[in-house]
C-alpha positions in Angstrom: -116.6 -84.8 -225.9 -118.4 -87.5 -227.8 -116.5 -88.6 -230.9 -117.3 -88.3 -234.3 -118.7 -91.3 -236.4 -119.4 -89.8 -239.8 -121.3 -92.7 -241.5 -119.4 -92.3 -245.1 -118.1 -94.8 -247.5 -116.4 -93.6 -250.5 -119.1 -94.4 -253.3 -118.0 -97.6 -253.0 -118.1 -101.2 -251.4 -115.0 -102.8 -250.4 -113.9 -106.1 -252.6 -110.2 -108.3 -251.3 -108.9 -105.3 -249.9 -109.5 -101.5 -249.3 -108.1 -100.3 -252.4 -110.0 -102.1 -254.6 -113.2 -100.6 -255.2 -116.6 -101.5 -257.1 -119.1 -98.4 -258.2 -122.7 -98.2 -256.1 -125.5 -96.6 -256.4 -128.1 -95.8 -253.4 -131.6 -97.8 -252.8 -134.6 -95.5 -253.0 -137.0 -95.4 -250.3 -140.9 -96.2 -250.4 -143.4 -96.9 -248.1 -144.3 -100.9 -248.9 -147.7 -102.1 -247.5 -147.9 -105.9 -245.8 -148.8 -108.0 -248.9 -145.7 -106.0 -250.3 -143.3 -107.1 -248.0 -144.6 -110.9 -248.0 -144.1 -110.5 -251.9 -140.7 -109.5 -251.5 -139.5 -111.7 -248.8 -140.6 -114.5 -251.7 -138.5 -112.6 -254.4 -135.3 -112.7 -252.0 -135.4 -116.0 -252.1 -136.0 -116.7 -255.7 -132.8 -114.0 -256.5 -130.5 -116.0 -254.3 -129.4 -117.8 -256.6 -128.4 -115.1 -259.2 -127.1 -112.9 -256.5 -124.3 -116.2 -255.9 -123.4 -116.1 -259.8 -123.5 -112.8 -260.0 -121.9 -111.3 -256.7 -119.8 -114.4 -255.4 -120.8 -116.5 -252.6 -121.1 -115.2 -248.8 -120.6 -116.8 -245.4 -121.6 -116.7 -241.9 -118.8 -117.6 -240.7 -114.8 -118.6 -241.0 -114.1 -115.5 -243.4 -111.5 -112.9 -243.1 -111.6 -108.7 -242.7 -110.2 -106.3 -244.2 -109.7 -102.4 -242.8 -111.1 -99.9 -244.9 -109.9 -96.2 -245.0 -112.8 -94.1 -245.6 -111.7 -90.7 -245.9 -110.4 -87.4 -244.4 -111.7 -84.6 -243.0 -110.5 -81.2 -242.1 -110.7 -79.3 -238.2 -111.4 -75.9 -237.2 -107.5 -75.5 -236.4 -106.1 -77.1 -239.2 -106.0 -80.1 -237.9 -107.6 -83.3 -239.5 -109.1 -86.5 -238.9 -108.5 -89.7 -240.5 -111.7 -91.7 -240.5 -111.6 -95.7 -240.5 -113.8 -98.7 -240.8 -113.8 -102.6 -242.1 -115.5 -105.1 -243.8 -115.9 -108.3 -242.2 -116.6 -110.9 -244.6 -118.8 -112.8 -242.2 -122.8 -112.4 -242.0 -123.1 -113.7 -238.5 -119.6 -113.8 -236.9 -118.2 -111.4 -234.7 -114.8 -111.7 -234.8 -112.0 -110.8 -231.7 -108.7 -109.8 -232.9 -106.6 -107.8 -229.6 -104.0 -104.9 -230.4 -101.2 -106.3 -231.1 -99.6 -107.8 -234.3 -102.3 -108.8 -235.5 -104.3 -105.6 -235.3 -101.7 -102.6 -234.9 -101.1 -99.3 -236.9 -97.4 -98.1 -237.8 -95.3 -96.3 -238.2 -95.9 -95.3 -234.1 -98.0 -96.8 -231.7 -99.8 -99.8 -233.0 -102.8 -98.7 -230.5 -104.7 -95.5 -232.1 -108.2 -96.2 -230.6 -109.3 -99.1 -233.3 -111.6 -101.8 -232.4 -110.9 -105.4 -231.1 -114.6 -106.9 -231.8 -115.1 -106.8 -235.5 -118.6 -107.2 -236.1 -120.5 -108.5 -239.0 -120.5 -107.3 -242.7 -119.5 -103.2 -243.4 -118.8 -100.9 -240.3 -118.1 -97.8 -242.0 -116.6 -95.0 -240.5 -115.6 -96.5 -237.0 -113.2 -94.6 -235.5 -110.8 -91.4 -236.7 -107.1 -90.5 -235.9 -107.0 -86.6 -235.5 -103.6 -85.9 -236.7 -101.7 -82.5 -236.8 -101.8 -79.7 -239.6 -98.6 -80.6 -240.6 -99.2 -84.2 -241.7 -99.2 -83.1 -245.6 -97.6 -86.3 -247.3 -97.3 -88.6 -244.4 -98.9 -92.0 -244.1 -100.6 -94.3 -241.6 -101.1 -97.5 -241.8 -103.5 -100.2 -240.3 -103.1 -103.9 -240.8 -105.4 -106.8 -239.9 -104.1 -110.0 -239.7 -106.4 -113.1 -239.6 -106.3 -117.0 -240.6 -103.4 -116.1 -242.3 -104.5 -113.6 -244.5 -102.9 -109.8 -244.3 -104.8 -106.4 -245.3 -103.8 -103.1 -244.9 -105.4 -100.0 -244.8 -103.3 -96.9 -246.1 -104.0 -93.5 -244.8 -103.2 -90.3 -246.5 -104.7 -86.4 -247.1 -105.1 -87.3 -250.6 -107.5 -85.2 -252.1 -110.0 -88.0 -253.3 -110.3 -89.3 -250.3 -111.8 -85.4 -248.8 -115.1 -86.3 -247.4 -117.5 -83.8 -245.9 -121.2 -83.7 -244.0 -122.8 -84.2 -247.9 -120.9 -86.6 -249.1 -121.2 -88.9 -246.3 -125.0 -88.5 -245.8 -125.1 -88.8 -249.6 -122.8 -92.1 -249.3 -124.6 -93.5 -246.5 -127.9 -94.3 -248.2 -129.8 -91.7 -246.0 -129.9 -89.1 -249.2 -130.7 -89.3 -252.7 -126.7 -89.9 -254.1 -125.9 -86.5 -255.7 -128.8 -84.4 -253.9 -128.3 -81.2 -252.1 -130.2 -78.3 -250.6 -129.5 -75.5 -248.1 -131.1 -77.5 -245.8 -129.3 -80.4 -245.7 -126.0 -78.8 -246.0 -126.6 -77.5 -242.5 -127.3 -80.9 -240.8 -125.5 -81.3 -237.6 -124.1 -84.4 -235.7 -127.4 -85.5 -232.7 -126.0 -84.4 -229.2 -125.4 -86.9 -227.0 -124.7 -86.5 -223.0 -123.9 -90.0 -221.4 -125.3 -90.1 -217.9 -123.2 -92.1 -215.4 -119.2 -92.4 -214.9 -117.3 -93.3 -218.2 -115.6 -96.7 -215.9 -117.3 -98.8 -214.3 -116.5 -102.4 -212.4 -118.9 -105.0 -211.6 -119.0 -109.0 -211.5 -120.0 -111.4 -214.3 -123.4 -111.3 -214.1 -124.0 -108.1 -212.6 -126.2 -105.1 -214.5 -124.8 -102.4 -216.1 -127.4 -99.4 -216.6 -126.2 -97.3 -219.6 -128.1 -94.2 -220.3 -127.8 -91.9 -222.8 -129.9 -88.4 -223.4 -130.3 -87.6 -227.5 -131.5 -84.9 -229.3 -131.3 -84.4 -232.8 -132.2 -81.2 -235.2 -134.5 -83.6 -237.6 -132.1 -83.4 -240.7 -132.6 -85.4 -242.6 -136.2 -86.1 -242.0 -137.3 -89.0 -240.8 -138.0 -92.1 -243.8 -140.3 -94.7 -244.0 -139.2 -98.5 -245.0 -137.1 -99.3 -247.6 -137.8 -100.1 -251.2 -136.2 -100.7 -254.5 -137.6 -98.5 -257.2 -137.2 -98.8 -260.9 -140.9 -100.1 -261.9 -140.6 -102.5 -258.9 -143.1 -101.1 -257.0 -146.7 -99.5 -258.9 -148.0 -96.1 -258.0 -150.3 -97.3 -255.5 -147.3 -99.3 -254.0 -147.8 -102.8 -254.4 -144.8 -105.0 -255.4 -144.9 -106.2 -259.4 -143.3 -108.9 -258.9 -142.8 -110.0 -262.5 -140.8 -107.1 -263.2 -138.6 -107.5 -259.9 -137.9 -111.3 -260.6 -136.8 -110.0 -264.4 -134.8 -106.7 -262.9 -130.7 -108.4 -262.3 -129.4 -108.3 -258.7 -126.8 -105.2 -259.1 -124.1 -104.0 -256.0 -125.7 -100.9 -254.4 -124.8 -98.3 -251.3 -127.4 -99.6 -249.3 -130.8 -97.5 -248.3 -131.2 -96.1 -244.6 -133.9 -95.4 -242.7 -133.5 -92.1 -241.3 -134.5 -91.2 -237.7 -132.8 -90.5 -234.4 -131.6 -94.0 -232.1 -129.3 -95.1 -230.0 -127.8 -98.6 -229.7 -124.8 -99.7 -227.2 -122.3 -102.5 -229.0 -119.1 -103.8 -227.8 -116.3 -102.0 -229.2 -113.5 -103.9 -227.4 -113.7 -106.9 -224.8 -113.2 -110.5 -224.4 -116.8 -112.4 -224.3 -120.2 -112.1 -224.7 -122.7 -109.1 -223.4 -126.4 -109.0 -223.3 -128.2 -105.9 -223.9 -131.8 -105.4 -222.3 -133.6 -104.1 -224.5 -131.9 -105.6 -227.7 -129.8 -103.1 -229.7 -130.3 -101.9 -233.3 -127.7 -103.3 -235.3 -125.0 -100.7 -236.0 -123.7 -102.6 -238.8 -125.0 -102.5 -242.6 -127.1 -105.8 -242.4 -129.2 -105.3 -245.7 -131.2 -108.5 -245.2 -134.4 -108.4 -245.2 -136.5 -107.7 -241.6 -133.4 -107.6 -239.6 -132.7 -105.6 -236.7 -131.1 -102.9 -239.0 -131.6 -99.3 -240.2 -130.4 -100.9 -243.6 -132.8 -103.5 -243.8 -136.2 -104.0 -246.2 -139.1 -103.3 -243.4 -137.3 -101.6 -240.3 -138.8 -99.2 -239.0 -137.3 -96.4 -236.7 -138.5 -96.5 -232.8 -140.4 -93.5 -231.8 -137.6 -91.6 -229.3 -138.5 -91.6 -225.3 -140.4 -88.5 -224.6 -137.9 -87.6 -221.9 -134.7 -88.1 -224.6 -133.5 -90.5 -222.3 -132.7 -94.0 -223.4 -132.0 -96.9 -221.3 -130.0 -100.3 -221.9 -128.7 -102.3 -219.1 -125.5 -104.4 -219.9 -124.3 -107.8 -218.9 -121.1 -110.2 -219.1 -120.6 -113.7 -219.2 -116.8 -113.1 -219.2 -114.4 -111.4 -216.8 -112.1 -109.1 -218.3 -112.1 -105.0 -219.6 -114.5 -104.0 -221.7 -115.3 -101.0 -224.3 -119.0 -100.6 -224.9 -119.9 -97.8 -227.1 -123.2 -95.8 -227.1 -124.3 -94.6 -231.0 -126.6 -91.9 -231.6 -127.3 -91.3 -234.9 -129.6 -89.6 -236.8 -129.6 -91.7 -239.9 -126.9 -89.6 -242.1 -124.5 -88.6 -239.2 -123.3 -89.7 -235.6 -122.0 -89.2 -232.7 -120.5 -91.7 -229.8 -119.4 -92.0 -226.0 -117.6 -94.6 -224.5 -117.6 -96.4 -221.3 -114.8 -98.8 -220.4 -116.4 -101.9 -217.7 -114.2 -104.1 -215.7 -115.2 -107.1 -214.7 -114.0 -109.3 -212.4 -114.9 -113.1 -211.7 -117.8 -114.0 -209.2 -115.6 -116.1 -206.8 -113.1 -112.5 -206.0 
């Protein structure tokens, strides 16, 4: 069975450490025409400057990460599942941290599934720890340790931390924060069937084929690009740019494109892959035109008429690999793993 990526954040973006929270709101979404999104690009870079005095300074590079818990969510039989991500501080580092004491859980096993490649920015919502019915007042904790810097990320049924299907869409930028119908309330997870074995071995250099067949019951509907509202943008959807350069750079959840896609990233491993075709970020990169369901001007691929979609895999390293497959629908996800060992070319 596929796990469960749920796509939350608790209505709020992560500061020095999990616990310590700033208040968001979500981006609203508008369709932006070309001379719009030339205008903006140009009012990115006259905010940058504000954004630094207002927000702190960021980094591409030589930052630490903190774990995030995100929330809790109740099973069928009682059980429930404790739902993880991080933020790594970095905007272009991906950074390797192996299980160990550097990257463990206690009290009990330090490995519970959690990633060793930390990429960029916020990952929300990761991984979960199913844990029995009878947890009640326990605790789990996972700690990150990196250039010399410790964060933990404490795990309990608490009842704020009670996330559901709403909430996380909500959350996640791919609904109006605070909006609900009947409809939406009975979005499902996309199914996902991974075609193929779950372990593979090759040599470095050597394709991987990864397939993956989607399908998806269209909730939430499918969005256009994204676009900051607010008298920003006139009714016939041109930019006014002298009310955006006067409007203050403000912390937000940030907007998603909604629409069904997959996208393969390593989870765990010790080098470099190449994906063929290149992946959609699975990370919140909000800049502008990136690779990202987050970002100003994406725009969702059009899914391949036979559902089935296609990445071939290679390594420039030798060692075991986790790559995981995402399908995700924009407001909630689904994932399957396949493990790839991979030995040198001289054996």
């Amino acid at each position: 069975m596929p796990g469960h990526d749920p796509a939350a954040v608790p209505d709020a973006v992560l500061d020095v450490t999990p616990e310590v929270t700033v208040k968001t709101r979500r981006m609203n979404t508008r369709w932006m025409n070309t001379r719009s999104a030339w205008l903006l690009w140009a009012l990115v870079l006259l905010l940058i400057p504000r954004a630094v005095d207002a927000q702190g300074l960021t980094y591409s590079k030589g930052q630490t990460i903190s774990p995030a818990y995100e929330g809790w969510e109740q099973n069928p039989d009682g059980s429930y599942n404790l739902v993880f991500g991080y933020l790594n501080r970095n905007w272009d580092e991906e950074v390797d941290i192996p299980v160990g004491p550097d990257n463990q859980f206690s009290p009990g096993l330090e490995d519970r599934g959690q990633p060793t490649r930390f990429l960029p920015n916020r990952n929300r919502n990761t991984f979960s720890i199913r844990v029995p019915a009878d947890f009640e007042d326990k605790e789990l904790v996972w700690t990150l340790n990196i250039r010399g810097e410790t964060n933990r990320a404490h795990a309990s049924l608490a009842p704020d931390y009670f996330i559901d299907n709403v909430v996380i869409m909500s959350e996640n930028g791919s609904i109006s924060a605070g909006f609900t119908d009947a409809r939406l309330r009975g979005n499902k997870p996309p199914v996902a069937e991974l075609e193929g074995e779950t372990e593979r071995r090759v040599r470095v250099g050597e394709p991987v084929t990864l397939v993956m067949k989607a399908s998806d019951d269209g909730i939430p509907g499918s969005s256009g690009f994204l676009f900051s509202g607010g008298g920003v943008v006139n009714d016939d959807g041109e930019l006014n740019l002298a009310a955006a350069v006067r409007r203050q750079p403000m912390l937000v959840v940030p907007g998603k494109v909604n629409g069904l896609h997959v996208s393969w990233f390593v989870y765990r491993g010790p080098g470099q892959v190449t994906f063929d075709p290149l992946q959609i970020e699975v990370w919140e990169d909000t800049r502008p035109y990136s690779n990202s369901p987050w970002s100003l001007g994406w725009v969702n691929p059009e899914p391949p008429e036979d559902g089935r979609w296609v990445a071939v895999a290679t390594f420039d390293e030798p060692g075991t690999y986790v790559l995981r497959g995402l399908v995700d629908d924009g407001g909630l996800s689904v994932y399957h793993d396949v493990t790839v060992v991979v030995s040198p070319l001289t054996l």
